[in-house]
C-alpha positions in Angstrom: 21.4 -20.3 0.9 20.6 -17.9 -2.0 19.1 -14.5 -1.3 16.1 -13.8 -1.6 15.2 -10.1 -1.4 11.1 -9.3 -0.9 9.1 -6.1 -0.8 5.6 -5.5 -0.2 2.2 -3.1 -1.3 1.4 -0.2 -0.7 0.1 0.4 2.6 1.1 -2.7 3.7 4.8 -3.7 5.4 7.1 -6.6 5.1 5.4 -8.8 8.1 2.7 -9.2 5.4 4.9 -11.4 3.4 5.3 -13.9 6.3 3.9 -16.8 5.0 5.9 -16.4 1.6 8.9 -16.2 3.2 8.3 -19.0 5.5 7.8 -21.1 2.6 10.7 -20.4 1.2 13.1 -20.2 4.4 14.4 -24.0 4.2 16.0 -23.0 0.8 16.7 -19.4 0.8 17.9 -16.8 3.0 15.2 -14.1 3.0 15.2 -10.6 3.8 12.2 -8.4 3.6 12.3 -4.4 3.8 9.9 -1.9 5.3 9.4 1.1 2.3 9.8 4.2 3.9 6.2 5.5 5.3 5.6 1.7 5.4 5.9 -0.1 9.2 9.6 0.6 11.2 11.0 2.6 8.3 11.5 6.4 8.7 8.7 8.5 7.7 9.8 11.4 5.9 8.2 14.7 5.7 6.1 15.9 2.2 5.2 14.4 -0.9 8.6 15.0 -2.8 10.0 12.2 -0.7 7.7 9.5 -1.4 8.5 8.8 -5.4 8.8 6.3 -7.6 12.5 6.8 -8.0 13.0 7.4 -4.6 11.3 3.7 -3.7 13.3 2.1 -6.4 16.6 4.0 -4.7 15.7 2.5 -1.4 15.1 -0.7 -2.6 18.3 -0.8 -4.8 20.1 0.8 -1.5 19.2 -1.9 0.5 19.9 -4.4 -2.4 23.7 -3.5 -2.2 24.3 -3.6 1.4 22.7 -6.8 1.8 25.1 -8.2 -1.2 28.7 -6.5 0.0 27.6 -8.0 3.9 27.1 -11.7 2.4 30.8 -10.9 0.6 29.6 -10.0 -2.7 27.4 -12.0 -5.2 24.0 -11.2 -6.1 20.4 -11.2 -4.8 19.1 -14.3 -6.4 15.5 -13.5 -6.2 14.4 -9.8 -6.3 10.2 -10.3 -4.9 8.3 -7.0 -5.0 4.0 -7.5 -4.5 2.5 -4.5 -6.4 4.3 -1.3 -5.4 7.1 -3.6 -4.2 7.1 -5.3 -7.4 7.7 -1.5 -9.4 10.6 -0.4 -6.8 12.2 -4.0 -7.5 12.0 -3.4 -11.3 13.2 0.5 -11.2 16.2 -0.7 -9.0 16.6 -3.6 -11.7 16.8 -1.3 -13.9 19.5 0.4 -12.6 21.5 -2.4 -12.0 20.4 -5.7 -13.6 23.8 -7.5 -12.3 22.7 -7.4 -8.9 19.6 -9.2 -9.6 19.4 -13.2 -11.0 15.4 -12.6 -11.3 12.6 -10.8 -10.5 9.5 -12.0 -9.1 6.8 -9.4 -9.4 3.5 -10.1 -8.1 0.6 -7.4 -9.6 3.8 -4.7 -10.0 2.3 -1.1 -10.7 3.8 0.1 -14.1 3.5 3.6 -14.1 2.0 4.7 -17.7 4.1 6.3 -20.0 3.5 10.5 -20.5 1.5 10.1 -23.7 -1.0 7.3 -21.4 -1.2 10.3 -18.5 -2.1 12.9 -21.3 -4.8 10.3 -22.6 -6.4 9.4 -20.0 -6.5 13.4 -18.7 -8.4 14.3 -21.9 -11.0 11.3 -21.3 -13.7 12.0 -18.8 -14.5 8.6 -18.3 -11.0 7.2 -17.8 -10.1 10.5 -15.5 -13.6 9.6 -13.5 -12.2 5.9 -13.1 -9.3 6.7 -11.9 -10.7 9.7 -9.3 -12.6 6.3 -7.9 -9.8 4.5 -7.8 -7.7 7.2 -6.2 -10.6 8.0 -3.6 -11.3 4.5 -2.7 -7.6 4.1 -1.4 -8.2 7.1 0.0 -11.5 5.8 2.2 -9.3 2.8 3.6 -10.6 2.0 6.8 -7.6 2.7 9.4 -8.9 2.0 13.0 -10.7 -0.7 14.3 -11.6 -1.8 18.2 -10.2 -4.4 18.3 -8.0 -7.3 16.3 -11.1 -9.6 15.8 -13.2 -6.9 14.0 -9.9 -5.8 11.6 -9.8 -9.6 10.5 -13.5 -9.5 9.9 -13.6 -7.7 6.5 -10.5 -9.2 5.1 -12.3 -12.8 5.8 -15.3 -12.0 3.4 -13.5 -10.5 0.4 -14.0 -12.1 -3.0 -11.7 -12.9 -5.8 -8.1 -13.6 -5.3 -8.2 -13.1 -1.4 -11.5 -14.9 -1.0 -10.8 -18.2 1.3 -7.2 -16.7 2.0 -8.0 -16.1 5.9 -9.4 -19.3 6.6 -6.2 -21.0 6.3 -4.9 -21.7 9.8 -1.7 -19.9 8.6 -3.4 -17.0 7.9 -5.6 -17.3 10.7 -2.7 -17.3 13.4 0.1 -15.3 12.0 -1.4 -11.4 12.8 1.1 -10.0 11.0 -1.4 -11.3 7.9 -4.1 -8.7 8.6 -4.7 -6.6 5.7 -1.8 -4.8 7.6 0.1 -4.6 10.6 -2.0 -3.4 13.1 -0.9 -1.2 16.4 -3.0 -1.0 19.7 -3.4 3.2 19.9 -6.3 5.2 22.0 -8.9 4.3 19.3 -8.3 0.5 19.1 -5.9 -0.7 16.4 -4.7 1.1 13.5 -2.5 0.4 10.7 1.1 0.6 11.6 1.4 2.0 7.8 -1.1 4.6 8.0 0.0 8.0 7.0 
């Protein structure tokens, strides 16, 4: 069938987009792709290799070997959630007759320069996003065990809240709020940096 092409969050991997792509499966041949730093993907040393352009690359990269292996064509569905959604639309950018559409769930759309100098001369906006940028920071990353990872992803609110009392979700433990590996502490994230 067509191809669809997903990518996932930040922090997260491309395990965490099981139950999408089992949904779409009888249709659509899906592929999903591990950023680098993210789950199996190499993890390359310093900051200067984890960019935006650099994620977009990858995920354009990836995007043309997966069309010259099926003989040529296009990706008929590019699926990025939130940083997955950006790296689909910079690689989109690039090259928008690879793509038939873009889904992009939450994408981060980096501000343009004259947003950055804005917010820099605000107090208030540079204190929100300090908060922002340390509570990503504070992300919990071990736990003892797989019962007490799952327990603070069942009580969150909003768009999440019910989302891990589905029996999908509830048996597929590649749904934690990330992959999860058993280490010397318990589990931590498989993503973790």
């Amino acid at each position: 069938g067509p191809l669809v092409f997903m990518h996932h969050a930040n922090g997260f991997c491309a395990g965490t987009l099981g139950l999408v792509a089992s949904g779409l499966v009888p249709r659509f041949r899906v592929i999903g792709m591990d950023a680098r730093g993210h789950g199996d993907s190499s993890k390359p040393e310093g900051p200067a290799a984890y960019t935006w352009p650099n994620f977009s690359a990858d995920y354009l990269a990836v995007a043309e070997r997966l069309v010259d292996g099926c003989g040529g064509g296009r990706i008929a569905v590019g699926l990025g959630h939130s940083f997955g959604g950006t790296a689909a639309l910079g690689a989109a950018a690039q090259r928008p007759d690879l793509f038939g559409r873009l889904v992009l769930v939450d994408p981060v759309i980096p501000p343009p320069p004259a947003m950055v100098a804005l917010y820099s001369a605000d107090p208030e906006r540079a204190a929100r996003l300090a908060r922002l940028v340390e509570g990503a920071r504070r992300r919990r990353a071990q736990w003892p065990s797989l019962a007490e990872a799952r327990e603070p992803a069942s009580q969150q609110r909003g768009g999440f809240h019910g989302f891990w009392k589905h029996p999908s979700a509830r048996s597929d433990k590649r749904l934690l709020a990330q992959r999860l590996a058993p280490g010397a502490e318990g589990f931590g994230r498989e993503c973790d940096d």
